[in-house]
Short mmCIF file of the C-alpha atoms (twelve columns), coordinates in Angstrom:
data_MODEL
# 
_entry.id   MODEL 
# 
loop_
_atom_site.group_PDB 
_atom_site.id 
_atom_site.type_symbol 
_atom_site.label_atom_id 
_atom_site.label_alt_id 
_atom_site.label_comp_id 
_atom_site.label_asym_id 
_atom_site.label_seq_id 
_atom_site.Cartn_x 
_atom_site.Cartn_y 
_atom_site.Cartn_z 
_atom_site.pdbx_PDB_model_num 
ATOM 1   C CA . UNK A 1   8.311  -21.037 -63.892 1 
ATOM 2   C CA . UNK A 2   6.821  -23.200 -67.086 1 
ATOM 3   C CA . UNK A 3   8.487  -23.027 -70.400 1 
ATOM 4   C CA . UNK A 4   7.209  -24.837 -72.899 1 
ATOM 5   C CA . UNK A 5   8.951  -25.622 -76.277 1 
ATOM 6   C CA . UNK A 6   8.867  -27.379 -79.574 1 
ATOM 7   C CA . UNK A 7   11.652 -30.914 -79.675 1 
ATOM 8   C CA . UNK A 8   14.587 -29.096 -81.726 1 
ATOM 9   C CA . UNK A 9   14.804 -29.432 -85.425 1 
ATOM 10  C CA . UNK A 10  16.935 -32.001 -87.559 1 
ATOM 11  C CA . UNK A 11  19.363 -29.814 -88.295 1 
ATOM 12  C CA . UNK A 12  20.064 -28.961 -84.837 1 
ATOM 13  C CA . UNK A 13  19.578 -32.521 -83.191 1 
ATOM 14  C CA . UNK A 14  21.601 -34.450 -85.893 1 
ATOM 15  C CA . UNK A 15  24.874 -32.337 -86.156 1 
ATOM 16  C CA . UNK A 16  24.987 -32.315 -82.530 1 
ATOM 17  C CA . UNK A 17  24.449 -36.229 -82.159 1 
ATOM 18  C CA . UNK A 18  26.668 -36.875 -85.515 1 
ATOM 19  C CA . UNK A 19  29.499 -34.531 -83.722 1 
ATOM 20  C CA . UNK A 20  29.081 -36.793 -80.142 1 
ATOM 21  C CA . UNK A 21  29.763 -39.614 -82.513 1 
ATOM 22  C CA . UNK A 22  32.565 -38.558 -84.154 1 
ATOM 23  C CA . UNK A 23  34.129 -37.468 -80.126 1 
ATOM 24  C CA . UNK A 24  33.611 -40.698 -79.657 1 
ATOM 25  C CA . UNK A 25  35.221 -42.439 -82.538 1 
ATOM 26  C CA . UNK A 26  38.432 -40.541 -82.180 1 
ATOM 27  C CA . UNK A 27  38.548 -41.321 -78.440 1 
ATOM 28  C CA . UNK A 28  38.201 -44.795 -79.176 1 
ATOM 29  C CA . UNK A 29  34.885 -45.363 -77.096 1 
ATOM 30  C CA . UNK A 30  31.916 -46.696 -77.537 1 
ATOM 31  C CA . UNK A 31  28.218 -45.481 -76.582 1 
ATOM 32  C CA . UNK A 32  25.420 -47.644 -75.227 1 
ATOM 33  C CA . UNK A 33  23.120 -47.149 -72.688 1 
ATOM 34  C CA . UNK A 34  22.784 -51.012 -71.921 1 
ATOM 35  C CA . UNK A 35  26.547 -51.460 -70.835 1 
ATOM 36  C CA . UNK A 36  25.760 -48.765 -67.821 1 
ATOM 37  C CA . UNK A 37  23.774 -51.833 -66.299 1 
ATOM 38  C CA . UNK A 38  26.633 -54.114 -66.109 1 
ATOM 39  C CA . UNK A 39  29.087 -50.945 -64.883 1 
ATOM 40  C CA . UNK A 40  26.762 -50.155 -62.111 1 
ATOM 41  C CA . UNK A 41  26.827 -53.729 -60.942 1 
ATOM 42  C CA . UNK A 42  30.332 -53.526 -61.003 1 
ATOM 43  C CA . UNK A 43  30.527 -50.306 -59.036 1 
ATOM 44  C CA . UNK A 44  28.575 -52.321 -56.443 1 
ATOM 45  C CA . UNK A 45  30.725 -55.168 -56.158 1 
ATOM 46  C CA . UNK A 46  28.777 -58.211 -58.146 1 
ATOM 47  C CA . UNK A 47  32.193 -58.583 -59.589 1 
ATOM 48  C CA . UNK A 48  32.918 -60.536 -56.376 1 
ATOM 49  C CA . UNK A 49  29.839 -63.200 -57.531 1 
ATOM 50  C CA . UNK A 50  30.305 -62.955 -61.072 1 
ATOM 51  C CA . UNK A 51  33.214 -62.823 -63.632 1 
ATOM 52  C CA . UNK A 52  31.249 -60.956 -66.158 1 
ATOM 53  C CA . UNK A 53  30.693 -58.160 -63.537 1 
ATOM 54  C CA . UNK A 54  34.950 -58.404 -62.153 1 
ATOM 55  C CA . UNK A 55  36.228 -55.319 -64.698 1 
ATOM 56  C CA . UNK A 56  37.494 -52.103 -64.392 1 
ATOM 57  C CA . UNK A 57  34.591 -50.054 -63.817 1 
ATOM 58  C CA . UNK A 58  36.451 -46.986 -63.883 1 
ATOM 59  C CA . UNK A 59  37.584 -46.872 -67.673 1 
ATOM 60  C CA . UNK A 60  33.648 -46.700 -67.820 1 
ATOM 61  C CA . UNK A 61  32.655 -43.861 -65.926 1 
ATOM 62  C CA . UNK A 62  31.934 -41.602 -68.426 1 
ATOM 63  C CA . UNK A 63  29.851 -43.290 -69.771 1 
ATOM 64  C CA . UNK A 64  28.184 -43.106 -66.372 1 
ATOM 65  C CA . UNK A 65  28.879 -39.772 -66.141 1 
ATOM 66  C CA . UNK A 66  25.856 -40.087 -69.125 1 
ATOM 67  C CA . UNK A 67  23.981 -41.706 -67.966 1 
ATOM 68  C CA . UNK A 68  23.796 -39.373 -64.785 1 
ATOM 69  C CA . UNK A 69  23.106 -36.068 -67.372 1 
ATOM 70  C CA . UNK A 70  20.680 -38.322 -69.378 1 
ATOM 71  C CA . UNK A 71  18.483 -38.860 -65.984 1 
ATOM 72  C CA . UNK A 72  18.677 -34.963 -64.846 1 
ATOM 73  C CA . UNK A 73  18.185 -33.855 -68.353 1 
ATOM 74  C CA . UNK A 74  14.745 -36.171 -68.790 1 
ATOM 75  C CA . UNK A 75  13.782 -34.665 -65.002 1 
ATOM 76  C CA . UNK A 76  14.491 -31.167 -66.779 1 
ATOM 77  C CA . UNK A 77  12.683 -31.807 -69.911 1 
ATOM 78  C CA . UNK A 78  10.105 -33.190 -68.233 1 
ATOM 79  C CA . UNK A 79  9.663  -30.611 -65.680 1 
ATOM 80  C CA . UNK A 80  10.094 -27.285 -67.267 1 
ATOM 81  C CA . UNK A 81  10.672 -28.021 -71.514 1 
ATOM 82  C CA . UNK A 82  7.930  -30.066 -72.255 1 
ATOM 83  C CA . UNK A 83  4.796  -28.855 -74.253 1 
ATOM 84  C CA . UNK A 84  1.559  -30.358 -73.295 1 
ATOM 85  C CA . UNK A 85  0.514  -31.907 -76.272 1 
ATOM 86  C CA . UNK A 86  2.779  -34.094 -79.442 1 
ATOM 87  C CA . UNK A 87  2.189  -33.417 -82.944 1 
ATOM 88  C CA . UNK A 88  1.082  -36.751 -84.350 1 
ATOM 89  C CA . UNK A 89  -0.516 -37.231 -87.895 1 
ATOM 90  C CA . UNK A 90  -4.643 -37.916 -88.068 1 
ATOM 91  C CA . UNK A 91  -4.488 -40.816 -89.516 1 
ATOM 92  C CA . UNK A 92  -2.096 -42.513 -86.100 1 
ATOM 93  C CA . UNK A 93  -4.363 -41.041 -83.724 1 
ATOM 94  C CA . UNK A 94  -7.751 -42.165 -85.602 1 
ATOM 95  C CA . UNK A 95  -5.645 -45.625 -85.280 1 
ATOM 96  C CA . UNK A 96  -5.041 -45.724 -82.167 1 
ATOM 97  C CA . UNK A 97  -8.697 -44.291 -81.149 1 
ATOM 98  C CA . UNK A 98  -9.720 -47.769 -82.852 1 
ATOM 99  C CA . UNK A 99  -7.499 -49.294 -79.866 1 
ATOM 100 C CA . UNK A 100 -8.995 -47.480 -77.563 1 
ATOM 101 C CA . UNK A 101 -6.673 -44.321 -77.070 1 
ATOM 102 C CA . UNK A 102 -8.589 -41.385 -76.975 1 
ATOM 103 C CA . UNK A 103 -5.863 -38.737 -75.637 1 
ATOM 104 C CA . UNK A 104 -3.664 -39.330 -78.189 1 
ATOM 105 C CA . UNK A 105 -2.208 -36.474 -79.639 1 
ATOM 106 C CA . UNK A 106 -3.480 -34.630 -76.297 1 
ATOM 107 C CA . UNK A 107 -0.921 -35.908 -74.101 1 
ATOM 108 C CA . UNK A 108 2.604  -36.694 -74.530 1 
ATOM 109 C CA . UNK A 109 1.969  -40.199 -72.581 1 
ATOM 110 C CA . UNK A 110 -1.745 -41.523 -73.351 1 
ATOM 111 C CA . UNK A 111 -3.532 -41.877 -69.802 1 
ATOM 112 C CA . UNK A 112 -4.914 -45.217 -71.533 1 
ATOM 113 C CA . UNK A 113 -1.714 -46.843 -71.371 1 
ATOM 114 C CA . UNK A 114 0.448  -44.926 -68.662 1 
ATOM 115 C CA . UNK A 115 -1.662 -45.680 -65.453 1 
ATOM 116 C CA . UNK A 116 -1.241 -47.948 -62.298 1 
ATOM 117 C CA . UNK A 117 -4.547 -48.988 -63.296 1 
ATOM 118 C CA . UNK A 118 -3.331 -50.672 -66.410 1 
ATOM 119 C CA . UNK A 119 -0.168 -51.772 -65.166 1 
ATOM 120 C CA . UNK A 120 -1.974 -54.003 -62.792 1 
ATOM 121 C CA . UNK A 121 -3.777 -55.551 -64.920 1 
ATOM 122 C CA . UNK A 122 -2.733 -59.065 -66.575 1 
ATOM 123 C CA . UNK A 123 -2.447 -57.572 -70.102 1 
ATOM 124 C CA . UNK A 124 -0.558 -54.802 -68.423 1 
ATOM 125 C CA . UNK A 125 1.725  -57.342 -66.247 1 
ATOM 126 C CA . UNK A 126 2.753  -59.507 -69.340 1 
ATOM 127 C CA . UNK A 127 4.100  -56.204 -71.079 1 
ATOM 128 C CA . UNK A 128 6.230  -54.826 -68.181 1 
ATOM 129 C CA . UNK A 129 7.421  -58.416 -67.123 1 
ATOM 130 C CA . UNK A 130 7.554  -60.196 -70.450 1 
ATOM 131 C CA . UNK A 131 8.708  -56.893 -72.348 1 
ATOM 132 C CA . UNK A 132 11.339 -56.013 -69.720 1 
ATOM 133 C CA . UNK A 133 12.754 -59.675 -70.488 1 
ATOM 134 C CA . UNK A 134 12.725 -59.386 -73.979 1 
ATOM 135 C CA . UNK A 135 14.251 -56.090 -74.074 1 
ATOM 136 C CA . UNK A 136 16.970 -56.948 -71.518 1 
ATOM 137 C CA . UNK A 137 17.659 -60.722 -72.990 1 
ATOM 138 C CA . UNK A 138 17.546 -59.127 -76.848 1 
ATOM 139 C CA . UNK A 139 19.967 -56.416 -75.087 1 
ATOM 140 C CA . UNK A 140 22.254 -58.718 -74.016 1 
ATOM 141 C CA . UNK A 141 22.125 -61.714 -76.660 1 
ATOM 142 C CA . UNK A 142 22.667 -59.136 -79.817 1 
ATOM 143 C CA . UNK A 143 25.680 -57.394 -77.692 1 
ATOM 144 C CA . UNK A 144 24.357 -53.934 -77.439 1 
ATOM 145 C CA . UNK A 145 20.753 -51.815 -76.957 1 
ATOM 146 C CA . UNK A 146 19.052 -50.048 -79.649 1 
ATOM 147 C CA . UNK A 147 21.021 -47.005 -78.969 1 
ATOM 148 C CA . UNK A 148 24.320 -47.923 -78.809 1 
ATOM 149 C CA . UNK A 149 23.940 -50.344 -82.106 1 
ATOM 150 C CA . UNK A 150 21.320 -47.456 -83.955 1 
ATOM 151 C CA . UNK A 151 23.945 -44.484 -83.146 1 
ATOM 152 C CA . UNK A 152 27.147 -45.946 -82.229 1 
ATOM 153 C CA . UNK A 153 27.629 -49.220 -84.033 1 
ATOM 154 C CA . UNK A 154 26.239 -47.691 -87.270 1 
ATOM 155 C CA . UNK A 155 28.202 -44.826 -87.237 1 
ATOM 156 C CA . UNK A 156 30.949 -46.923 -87.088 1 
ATOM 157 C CA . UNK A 157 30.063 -49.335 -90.005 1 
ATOM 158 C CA . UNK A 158 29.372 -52.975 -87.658 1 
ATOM 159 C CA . UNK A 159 28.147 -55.287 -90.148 1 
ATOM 160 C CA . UNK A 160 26.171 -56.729 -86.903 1 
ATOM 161 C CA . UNK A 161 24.929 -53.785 -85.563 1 
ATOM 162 C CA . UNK A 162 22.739 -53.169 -89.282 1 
ATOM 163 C CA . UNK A 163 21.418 -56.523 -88.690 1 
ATOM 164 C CA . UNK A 164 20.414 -55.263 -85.136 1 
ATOM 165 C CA . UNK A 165 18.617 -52.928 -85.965 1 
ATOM 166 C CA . UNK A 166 16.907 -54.676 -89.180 1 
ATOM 167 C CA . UNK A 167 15.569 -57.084 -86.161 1 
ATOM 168 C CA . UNK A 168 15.062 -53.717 -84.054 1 
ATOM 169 C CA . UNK A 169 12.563 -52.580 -86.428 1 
ATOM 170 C CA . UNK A 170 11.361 -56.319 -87.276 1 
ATOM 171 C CA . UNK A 171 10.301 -56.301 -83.906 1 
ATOM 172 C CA . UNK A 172 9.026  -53.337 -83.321 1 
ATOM 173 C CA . UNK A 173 6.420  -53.987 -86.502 1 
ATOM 174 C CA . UNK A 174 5.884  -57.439 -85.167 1 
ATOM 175 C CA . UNK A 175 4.941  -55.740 -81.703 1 
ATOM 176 C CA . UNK A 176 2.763  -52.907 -83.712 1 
ATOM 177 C CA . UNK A 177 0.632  -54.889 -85.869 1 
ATOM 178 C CA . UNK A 178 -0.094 -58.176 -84.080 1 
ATOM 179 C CA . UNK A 179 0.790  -57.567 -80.015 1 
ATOM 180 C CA . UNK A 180 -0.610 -54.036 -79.198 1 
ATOM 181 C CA . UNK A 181 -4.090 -54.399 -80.786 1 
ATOM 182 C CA . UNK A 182 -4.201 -57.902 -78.656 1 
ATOM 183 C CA . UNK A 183 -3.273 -56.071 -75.412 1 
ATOM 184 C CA . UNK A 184 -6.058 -53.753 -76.139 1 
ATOM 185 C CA . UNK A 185 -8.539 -56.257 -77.701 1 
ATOM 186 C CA . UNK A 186 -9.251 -55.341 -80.551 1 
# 
């Protein structure tokens, strides 16, 4: 059985995330994906090597619980929901044919970049090893991921979580305009 479907509109997707917010604010919690990390350590007993890790996992586990329908969700999408092909303007995918990126638009993932041939490569090593640090020190030094300071900490008016994601998108433009077209020699 194959379905395949369009992502849902604005109006859909942004009540339903503004009304998982606002569950959350009442209830007094707080959603990030990057905290799961330091639960699931917890649930496996690092809290025996490690203060940061020695909490009370358990107040968490809905959050795990998310985490959980996040993964089986994806494997759903993935599997049965997802259309072959992403509407992207002409302009981004004559850009990234300059790069190198032919199937762009075509796929959902370019073959290009998502490949075991590229990942072994050195270019392909310094993004998964060097990015994966970056993204996991950047997680941890500004207190939160992108999603739980984009959705959560906005939606609750953090002063640092707007300067989190100013440095979110900083980065990301940084990564855009002067890493990726190095990775792919151009």
């Amino acid at each position: 059985m194959e379905f395949i479907s369009q992502s849902w509109p604005w109006y859909v997707a942004g009540p339903l995330i503004a009304l998982i917010m606002l569950s959350l604010l009442i209830s007094g919690k707080r959603f990030g994906l990057s905290s799961n990390l330091r639960s699931m350590c917890a649930v496996m007993g690092a809290g025996k090597h490690c203060d940061f890790f020695d909490f009370n996992w358990k107040h968490q586990i809905w959050n795990l619980v998310f985490v959980a329908g996040s993964i089986i969700g994806g494997y759903i999408a993935n599997t049965w929901l997802m259309a072959d092909a992403v509407s992207i303007s002409v302009e981004t995918i004559n850009e990234l044919a300059k790069l190198g990126i032919q199937s762009a638009g075509k796929a959902i993932a370019p073959s290009e970049i998502f490949n075991w041939n590229n990942l072994l490569t050195f270019n392909g090593l310094i993004v998964i090893i060097l990015g994966g640090f970056l993204v996991g020190f950047g997680a941890r030094y500004a207190g939160g991921c992108t999603s739980g300071h984009a959705i959560s900490g906005l939606s609750d008016l953090q002063k640092p979580s707007l300067i989190a994601v100013i440095g979110f998108f900083i980065g990301g433009l940084f990564v855009t305009y002067f890493v990726t077209p190095y990775l792919f020699n151009v």
